[in-house]
C-alpha positions, 0 to 999 in steps of 0.5 A: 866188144862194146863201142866204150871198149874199143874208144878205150882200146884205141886211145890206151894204144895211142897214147902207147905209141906217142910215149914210146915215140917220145922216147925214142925221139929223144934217145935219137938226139945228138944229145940223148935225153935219157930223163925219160928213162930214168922216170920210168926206171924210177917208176917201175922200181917202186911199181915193183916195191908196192907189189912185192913183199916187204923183204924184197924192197930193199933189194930192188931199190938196190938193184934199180939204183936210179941215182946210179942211172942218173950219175950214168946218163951225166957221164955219158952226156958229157962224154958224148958233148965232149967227142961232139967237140973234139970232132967239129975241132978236128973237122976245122 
């Protein structure tokens, strides 16, 4: 293996590692930041839609509904804000 071939595999490895490390960073939040989630959701899909054929796009755009994961992730951080009141509340 060349020595520009394992530069190349260590610093694709380690960039890897520190955008999977941000994520599950920020999903360990009390308030999750599910943005980067939904980037990536939206970035596959259309991965996938460029690589498919035309008839399948539609159904995948459907399928990886990213309006949906961000009307969840709104809902869900809400609720989670919500409980995270009602319990300091609650504890004083």
């Amino acid at each position: 293996m060349l020595v520009s071939n394992i530069v190349q595999a260590k610093v694709r490895e380690t960039m890897e590692k520190a955008f999977w490390d941000g994520i599950t960073e920020s999903m360990q939040q009390d308030e999750p930041d599910l943005s980067w989630v939904l980037k990536l959701m939206k970035e596959v899909r259309d991965e996938l839609c460029e690589m498919s054929p035309q008839s399948w796009r539609e159904e995948i755009v459907e399928t990886i509904d990213v309006d949906i994961l961000s009307q969840v992730n709104k809902v869900f951080s809400l609720f989670n804000s919500a409980a995270i009141t009602s319990y300091y509340i609650l504890k004083y």
